[in-house]
N, C-alpha and C positions, 0 to 999 in steps of 0.2 A: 417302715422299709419293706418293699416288697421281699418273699422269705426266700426267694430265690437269688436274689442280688445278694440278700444276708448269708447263703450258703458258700454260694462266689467269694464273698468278703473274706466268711472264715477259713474259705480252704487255701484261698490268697497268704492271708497269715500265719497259715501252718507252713508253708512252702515261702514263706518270709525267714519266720522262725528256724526252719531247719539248714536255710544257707548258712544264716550267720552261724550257727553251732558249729555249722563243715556236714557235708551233704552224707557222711558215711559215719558221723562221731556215734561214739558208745553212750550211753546210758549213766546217767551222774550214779556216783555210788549211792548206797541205800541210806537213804535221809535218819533213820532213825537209830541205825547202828552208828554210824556218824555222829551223831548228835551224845549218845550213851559215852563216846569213847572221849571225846570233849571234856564231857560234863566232867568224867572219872580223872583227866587230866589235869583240872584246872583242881578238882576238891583233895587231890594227892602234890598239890606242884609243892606245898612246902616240902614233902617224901623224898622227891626231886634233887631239890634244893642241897638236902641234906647228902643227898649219896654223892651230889656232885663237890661238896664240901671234905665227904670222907676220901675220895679220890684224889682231889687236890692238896691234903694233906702229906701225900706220901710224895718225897723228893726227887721225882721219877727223870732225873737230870742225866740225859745221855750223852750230853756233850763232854764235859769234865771225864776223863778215864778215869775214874779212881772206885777203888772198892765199894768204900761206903753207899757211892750213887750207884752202882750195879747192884746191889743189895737190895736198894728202894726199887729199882725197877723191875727185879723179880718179883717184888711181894708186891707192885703195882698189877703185872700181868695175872700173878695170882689172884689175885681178888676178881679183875675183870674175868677171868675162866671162871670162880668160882659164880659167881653173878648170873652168866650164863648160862651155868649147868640149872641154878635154882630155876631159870627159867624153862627147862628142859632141854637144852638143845646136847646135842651132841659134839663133844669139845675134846681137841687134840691141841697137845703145848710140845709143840717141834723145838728139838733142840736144834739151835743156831752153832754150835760148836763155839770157837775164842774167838775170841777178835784180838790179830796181834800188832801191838802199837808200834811205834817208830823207835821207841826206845829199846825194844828187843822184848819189855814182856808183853804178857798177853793177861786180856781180863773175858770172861765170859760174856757169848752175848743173849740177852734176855731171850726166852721163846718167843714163836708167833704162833698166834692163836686162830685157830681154825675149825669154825664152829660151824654148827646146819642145824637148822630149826625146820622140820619137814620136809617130806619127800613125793609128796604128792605130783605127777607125772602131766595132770593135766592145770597143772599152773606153773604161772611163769615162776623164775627164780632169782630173786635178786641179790647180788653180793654186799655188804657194805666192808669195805677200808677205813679204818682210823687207825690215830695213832697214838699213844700214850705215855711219849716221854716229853720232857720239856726240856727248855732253854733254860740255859742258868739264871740264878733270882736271888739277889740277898738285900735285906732290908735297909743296909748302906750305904747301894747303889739310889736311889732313891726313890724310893718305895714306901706309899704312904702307910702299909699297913703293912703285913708280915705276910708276903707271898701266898707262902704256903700254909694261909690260914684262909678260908676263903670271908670273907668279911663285905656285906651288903650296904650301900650308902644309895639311898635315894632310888631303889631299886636296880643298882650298878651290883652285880658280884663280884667283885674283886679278889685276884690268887691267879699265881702262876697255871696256867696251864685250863681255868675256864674257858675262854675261846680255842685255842691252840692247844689242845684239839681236846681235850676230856668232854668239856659241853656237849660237843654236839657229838661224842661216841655215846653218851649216855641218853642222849633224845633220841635217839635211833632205837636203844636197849628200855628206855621206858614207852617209846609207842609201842614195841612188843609187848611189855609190860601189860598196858591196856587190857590187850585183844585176850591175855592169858587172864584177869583176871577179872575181866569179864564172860570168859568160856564160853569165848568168838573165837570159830579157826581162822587162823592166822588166812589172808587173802593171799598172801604170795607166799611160795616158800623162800625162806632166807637163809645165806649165809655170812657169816664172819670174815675178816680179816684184821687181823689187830697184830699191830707189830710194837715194841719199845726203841726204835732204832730211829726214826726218822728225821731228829733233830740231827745227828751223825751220819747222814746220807744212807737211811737205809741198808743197813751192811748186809751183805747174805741175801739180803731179801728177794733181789733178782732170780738168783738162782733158784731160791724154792720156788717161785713163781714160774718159773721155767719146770721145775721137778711134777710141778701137781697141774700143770694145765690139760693136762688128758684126765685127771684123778679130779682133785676135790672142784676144779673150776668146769668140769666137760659137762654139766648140769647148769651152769650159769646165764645167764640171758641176757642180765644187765649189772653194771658194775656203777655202785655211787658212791663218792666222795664227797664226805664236808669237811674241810678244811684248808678253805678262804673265806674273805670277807664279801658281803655286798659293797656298792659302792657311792652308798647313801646309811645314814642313820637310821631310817624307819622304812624305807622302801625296798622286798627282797628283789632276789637278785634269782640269776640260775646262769651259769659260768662253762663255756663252750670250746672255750680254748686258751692256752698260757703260752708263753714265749719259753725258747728256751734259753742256754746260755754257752759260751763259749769263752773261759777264763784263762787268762795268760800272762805268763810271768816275761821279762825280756829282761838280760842281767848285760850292765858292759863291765868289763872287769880291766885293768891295769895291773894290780898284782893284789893281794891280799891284806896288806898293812895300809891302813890311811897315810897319807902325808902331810907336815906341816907346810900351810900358804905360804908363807914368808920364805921358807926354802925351796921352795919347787912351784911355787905361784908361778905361771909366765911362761914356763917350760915344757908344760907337757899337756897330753890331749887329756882333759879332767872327765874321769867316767859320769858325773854327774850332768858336765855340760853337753854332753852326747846324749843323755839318756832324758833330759830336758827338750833338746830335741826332737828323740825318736818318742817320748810321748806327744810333744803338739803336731806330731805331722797326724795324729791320728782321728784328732775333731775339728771341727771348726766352732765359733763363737756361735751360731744359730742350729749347733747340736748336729750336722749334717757329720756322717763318716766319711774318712778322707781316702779308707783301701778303696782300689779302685777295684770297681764289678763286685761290691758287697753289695750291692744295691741289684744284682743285674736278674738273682731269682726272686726277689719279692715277688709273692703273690698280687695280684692285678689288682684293683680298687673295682670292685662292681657296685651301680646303681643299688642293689639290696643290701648291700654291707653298709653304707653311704644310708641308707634308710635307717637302719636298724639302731647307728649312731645317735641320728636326730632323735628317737623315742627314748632315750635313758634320758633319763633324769637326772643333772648334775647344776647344783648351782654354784657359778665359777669361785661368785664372791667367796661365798662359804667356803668352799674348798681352796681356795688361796691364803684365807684369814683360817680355816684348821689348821694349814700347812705350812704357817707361816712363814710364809715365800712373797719377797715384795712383790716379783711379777715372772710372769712361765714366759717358756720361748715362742708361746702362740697364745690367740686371745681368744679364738673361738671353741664351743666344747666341744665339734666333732674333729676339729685337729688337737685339741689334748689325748681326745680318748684314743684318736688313732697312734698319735706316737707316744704314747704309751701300751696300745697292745698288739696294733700292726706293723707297724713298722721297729726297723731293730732301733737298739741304740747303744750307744761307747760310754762306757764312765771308768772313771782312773780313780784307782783307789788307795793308792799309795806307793811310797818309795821304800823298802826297804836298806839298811847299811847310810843313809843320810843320818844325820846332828839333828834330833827333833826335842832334845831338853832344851829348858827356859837357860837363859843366857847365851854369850859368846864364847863359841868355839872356834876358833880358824885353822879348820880343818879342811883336808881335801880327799874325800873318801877315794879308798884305791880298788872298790867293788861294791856296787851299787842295785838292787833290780829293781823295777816300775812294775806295778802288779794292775793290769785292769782286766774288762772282761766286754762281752757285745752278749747282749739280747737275742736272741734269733726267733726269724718268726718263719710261718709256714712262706715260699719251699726253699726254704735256705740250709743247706748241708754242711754235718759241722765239718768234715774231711776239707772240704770245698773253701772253707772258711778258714781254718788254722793257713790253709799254701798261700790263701790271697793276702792274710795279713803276715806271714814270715816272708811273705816277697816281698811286699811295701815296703816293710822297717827294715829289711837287708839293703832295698832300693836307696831309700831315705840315710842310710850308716854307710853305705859306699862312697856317698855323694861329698860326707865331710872328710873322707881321706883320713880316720882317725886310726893310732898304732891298734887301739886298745881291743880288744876280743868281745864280742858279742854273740850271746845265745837266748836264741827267741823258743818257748814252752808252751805249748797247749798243755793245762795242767787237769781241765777240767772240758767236756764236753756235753748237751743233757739238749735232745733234741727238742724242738715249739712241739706241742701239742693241740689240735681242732678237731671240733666233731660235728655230724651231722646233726645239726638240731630240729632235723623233722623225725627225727629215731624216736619211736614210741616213748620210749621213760622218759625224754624234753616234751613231749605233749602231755604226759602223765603228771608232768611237775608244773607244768602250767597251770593246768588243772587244779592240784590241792593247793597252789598258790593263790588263785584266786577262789579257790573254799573257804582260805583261813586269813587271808589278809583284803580279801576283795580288792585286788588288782592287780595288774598283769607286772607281771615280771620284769625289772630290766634284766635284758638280754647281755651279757660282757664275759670280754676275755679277760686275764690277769696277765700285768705285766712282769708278773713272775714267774718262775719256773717251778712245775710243781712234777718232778720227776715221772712220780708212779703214774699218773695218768696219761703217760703214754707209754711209758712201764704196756701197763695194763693191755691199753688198744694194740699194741704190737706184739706181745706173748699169746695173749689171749682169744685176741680177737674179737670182741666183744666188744659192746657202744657201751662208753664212760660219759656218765655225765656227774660235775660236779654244783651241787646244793648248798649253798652257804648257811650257814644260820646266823653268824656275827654280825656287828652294825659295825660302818665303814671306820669308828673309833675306840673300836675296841683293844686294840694297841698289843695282838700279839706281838713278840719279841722283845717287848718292852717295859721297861716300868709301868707298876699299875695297870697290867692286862688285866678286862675283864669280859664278862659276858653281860646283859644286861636281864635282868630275870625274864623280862618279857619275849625276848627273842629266845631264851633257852624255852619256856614254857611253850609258844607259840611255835617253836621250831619242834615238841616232840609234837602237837597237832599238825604240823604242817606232814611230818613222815608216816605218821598215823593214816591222813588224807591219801598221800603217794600209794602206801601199800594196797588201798581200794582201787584208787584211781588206776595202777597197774593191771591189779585182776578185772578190772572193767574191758581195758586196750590189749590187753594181753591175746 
């Protein structure tokens, strides 16, 4: 070849080369400290294993008020501060004051922990949030092994509280690990946030958050969260936004005492058959909402959102035969994923004061409530939301001319959360995703509501993005929650990856 057409060639390929990377991208982190931090991962993961075994042993049960489980959840947060100081950081355990129950007393509530690991001025600084208490677990609910023992089968970790959320607080706390005990500065400075509260919504937690956003967060740069799932077994994920929720109770009442059928059957407006109903005016059979103008802020369907659908990976089968569902109310995966994370949706979730024991009672309850709740997604207001559905169901109870008293309750409000995912720390995590798993990320929102991160984006103001490390079946909240070794091992490389990938874009 002549050497001139061979210079053309190469410089052709260099200006090849550098579109596809992105014409301004930074410098992959440094190959060989990368490689050291790995290596020291994989030959410490049993180390791993075991602290996340010691962590899950402690009954860190915030749901149940009762003493005993406040007791575990102090000596949980204990430990976690302690953990962190070993690794030098600087650690404050805020007292949260009581928490007072409904029954008039009050039980204390755990610290939040708030820690910082460097102060260096010319790197960025990233938060992490977890959380450290669990959902209730007893091994006779059915549970193959003893929750709170953590117990490995087939490389499965099984024990309350490995996915949700201990795992991945401690992959976060062992890629630190690394870099200290390899005597590598840390690439970003970090800080903490660890709470015991979150299974019980968080208590208090707003307001310190509110308290310290000029103080411990006015250094912060970027805020991550792990604790969701991907939405596949082996393929991760990186998670941009959640729906929120808007939960309501609706009571019709006649008087207080049930009455017997046989005596009053025929004769009167029956709270149940009102409240029967003013639930089906609220869905229809193909899931559509029935308030009118719940639908009228939806954010707009754009060609790139519509893209972004088609490139997740989901296979329906599988995910129908995991969910053992004979059939969903759509067939194809970009109308699952959307109405499950764009679009709202209604679900009924019970009747309270109704006959729900086995046998015949002929009874006619004389106070009743229907309890459901709606999904909300970006730009849907909850204010906006509780008037259009207390006008409906007043609309719909007018209409049957009944004697009997109804009260419609917004009990719960928690707005949809979305983020920019062209924000550096979602390029940043693309990045050590495709270092440690070589392949690109599916991109997804959750059809759940995950409070603090928009908590976060609205106190703070600072870009949230959330990091999964669990696999789609890992079964927080549930019997036989696990982590699977390979995603806890492979998730403290993947935040190892992040903290370079950071100081590279930073």
């Amino acid at each position: 070849m002549d050497p001139k057409l061979g210079r053309m060639a190469a410089s052709l390929l260099a200006v090849l080369l550098l579109l596809e990377g992105g014409m301004f991208s930074s410098p992959s982190p440094p190959p060989v400290l990368l490689e050291k931090v790995f290596q020291y991962i994989d030959l410490h993961q049993d180390d791993f294993v075991q602290m996340l075994k010691e962590w899950v042993a402690i009954e860190s049960d915030s749901v149940q008020p009762v003493p005993r489980f406040r007791q575990e959840l102090f000596r949980m947060m204990a430990m976690a501060a302690d953990t962190l100081q070993r690794l030098g950081a600087r650690v404050a355990s805020v007292d949260m004051g009581p928490q007072q129950l409904p029954n008039g007393q009050s039980l204390p509530i755990p610290p939040v922990i708030l820690a910082e690991l460097g102060s260096d001025p010319t790197k960025g600084t990233v938060c992490f949030y977890g959380h450290l208490d669990v959902q209730p677990a007893d091994r006779g609910d059915g549970w193959l092994t003893d929750p709170y023992v953590l117990t490995e089968v087939e490389g499965k970790l099984y024990g309350r509280g490995a996915t949700d959320n201990k795992g991945p607080v401690l992959a976060w706390i062992n890629a630190v690990s690394a870099f200290r005990a390899l005597e590598q500065d840390l690439p970003v400075n970090i800080k903490f946030i660890i709470e015991g509260m979150e299974e019980a919504g968080s208590v208090a937690l707003e307001e310190l958050v509110e308290k310290e956003k000029d103080r411990f967060f006015s250094g912060v740069d970027y805020i991550v969260i792990s604790d969701n799932l991907w939405i596949s077994q082996r393929k991760p994920a990186i998670t941009y936004g959640t729906r929120g929720n808007s939960y309501f109770t609706v009571e019709v009442k006649c008087r207080d005492q049930d009455f017997h059928s046989g005596t009053f059957g025929g004769i009167l407006h029956e709270p149940m058959a009102d409240l029967v109903a003013l639930l089906g005016s609220l869905v229809d059979s193909s899931g559509h909402i029935l308030v009118p103008g719940i639908y009228d802020e939806v954010a707009p369907l754009t060609e790139e959102e519509i893209n972004t659908y088609k490139a997740i990976h989901l296979d329906l089968e599988e995910y129908r035969n995991s969910s053992r569902v004979e059939k969903f109310l759509f067939d194809t995966k970009e109308e699952i994923l959307m109405h499950l994370w764009r679009y709202p949706s209604l679900s009924i979730h019970g009747i309270e004061g109704a006959f729900d024991e086995p046998g015949a009672k002929t009874v006619i309850p004389g106070r009743v409530i229907g309890k459901f709740s709606i999904r909300l997604v970006p730009h849907m207001n909850v204010s906006v939301v509780e008037k259009q559905v207390t006008r409906h169901l007043e609309d719909v109870f007018s209409k049957r001319n009944s004697s009997n008293k109804m009260v419609v309750s917004m009990t719960l409000g928690l707005h949809p959360w979305i983020a920019n995912i062209n924000d550096t720390q979602y390029l940043a995590a693309k990045r050590a995703i495709r270092t440690v798993f070589g392949t690109e990320p599916d991109m997804i929102r959750d059809g759940s509501t995950i409070p603090i991160a928009e908590m976060f984006q609205e106190i703070v103001h600072k870009s949230v993005v959330l990091i999964p490390l669990g696999a789609v079946d890992d079964g927080e909240h549930s019997q036989n929650e696990k982590i699977n070794r390979w995603n806890y091992i492979e998730g403290t490389k993947l935040f190892a990856a992040f903290f370079l990938e950071m100081a590279q874009l930073h």
